[in-house]
N, C-alpha and C positions, 0 to 999 in steps of 0.2 A: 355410441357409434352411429355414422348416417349409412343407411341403407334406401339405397333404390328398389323399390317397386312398381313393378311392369304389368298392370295387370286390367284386364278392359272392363271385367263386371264391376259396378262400382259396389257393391254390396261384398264384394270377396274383396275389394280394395282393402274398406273401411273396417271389416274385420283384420283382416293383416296390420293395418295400421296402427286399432286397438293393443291389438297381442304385441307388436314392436313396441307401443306405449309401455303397458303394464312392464317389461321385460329392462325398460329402459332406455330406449334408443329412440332417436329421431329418423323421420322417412320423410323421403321426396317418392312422389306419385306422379305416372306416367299411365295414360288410358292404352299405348302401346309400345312396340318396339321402337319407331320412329321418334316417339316420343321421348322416352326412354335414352334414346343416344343424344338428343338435343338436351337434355337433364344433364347427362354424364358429362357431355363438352362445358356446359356454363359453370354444374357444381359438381366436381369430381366427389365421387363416393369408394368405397372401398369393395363394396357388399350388394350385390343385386339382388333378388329374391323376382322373379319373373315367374308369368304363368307360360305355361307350352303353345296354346291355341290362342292366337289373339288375329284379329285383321290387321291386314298390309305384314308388315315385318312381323313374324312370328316368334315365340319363345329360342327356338335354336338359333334365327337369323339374327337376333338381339346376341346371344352370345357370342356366334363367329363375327360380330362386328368390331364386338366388344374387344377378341384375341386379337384383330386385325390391327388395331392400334399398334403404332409405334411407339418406341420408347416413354408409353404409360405404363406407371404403376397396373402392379398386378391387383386384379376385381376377381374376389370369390364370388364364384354365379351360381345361384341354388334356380333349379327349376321347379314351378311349382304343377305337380303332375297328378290324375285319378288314378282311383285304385287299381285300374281294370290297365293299367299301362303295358305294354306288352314288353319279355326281354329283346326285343327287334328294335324298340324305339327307343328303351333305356342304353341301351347299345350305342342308336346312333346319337345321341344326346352326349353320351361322356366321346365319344369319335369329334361332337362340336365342340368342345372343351367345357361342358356342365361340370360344375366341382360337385356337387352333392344335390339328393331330390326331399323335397316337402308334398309328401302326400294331403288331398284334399278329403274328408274337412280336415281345416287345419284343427293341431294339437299345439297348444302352448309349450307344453314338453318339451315336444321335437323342436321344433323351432329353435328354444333354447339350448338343446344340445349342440344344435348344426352352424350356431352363431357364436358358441364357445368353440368348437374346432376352428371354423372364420378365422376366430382371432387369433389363435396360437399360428396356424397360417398364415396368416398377413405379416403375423409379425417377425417368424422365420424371413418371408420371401423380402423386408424391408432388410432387414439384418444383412439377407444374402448379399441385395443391390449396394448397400454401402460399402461390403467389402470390395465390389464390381468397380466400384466406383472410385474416385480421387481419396486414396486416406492421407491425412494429414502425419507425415513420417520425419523423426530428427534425423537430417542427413551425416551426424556424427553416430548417436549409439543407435540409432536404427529404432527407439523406440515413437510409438503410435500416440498419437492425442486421441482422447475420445471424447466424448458429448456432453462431458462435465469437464474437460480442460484438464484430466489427467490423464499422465504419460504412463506408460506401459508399454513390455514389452511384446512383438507382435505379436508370439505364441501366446501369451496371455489371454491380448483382445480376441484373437479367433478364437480359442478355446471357449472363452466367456461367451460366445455370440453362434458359436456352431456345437460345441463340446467336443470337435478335435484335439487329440490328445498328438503330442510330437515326440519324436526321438531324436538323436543329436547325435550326425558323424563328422569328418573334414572330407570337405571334397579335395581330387588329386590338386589343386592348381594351388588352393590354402595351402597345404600340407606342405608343395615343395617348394613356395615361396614365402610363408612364417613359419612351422611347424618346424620342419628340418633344419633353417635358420639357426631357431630357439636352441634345438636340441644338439648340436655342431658350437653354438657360441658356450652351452653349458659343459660340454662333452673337451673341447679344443680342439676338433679333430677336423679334417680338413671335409666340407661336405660333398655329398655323392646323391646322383637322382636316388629316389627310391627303386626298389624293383618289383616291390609287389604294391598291391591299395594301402593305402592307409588304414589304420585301426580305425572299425567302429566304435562310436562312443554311445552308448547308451546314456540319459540323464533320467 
């Protein structure tokens, strides 16, 4: 995974960069938040990893920029914060949209926890936008294409992709234009509105 870092000491840089190395991932470096958004427009990333206190645009101002964007993909922004952080400014950090904080010095550990949450995140919020977005639907049996070019049906795909589970009734407008049809053509009997809802169906 590439990850942005935002961060002015180059000594705190080059150790994050390390620790991304050994962990596996590649970084793009940015001395500040200015920087930093000029990084994100040329090479989109998913993953920021920012320090709080930088000159010019600061750690929060990189992230409300960040949310500002329009119709970008969503960026997990970890802040990187000292111990001595007070609940007043942890506060106003997640009010900026901080997804999660990296205490200094850093620990490899941590790091690695908070860049496995990332990813189960990223990949929910992609999952979410595609369903947001145009799905590829057969306009006979109503089932979905998905990403390997097989069809399903659409409780299926959302199930697979969110783990909504569905239930199954007729709405009033089916029921009195197939449903009663059906059951009058089987019956012989001449048909009549319903008077009460139609029967739930559970599957």
């Amino acid at each position: 995974m590439k990850i942005l870092i935002a961060e002015d000491d180059p000594v705190a840089r080059t150790v994050l960069r390390q620790a991304l190395r050994r962990l596996g991932h590649e970084s793009v470096e940015a001395a500040d938040g200015e920087a930093a958004l000029r990084a994100l427009a040329s090479d989109p990333v998913r993953v920021i990893v920012s320090d709080w206190m930088m000159p010019g645009l600061d750690g929060l101002g990189l992230c409300r920029a960040v949310r500002g964007r329009v119709g970008a993909d969503y960026v997990y922004f970890i802040l990187l914060t000292g111990r001595d952080a007070t609940e007043d400014n942890q506060r106003e950090a997640i009010e900026a949209g901080v997804d999660d904080f990296l205490s200094k010095p850093l620990d490899v550990q941590e790091i690695w926890m908070r860049l496995r949450v990332a990813e189960r995140i990223l990949r929910f919020a992609t999952q979410v936008r595609q369903l947001e977005e145009f799905l590829p639907i057969c306009g006979y049996c109503k089932k979905i294409r998905d990403d390997q070019n097989y069809w399903q049906q659409i409780e299926g795909y959302i199930n697979a992709r969110t783990g909504t589970d569905f239930s199954h009734s007729i709405c009033p407008d089916c029921y009195t234009r197939i449903v009663l049809p059906e059951i009058v053509a089987l019956r012989g009997t001449a048909p009549t509105a319903p008077k009460t809802q139609p029967p739930h169906v559970e599957r």
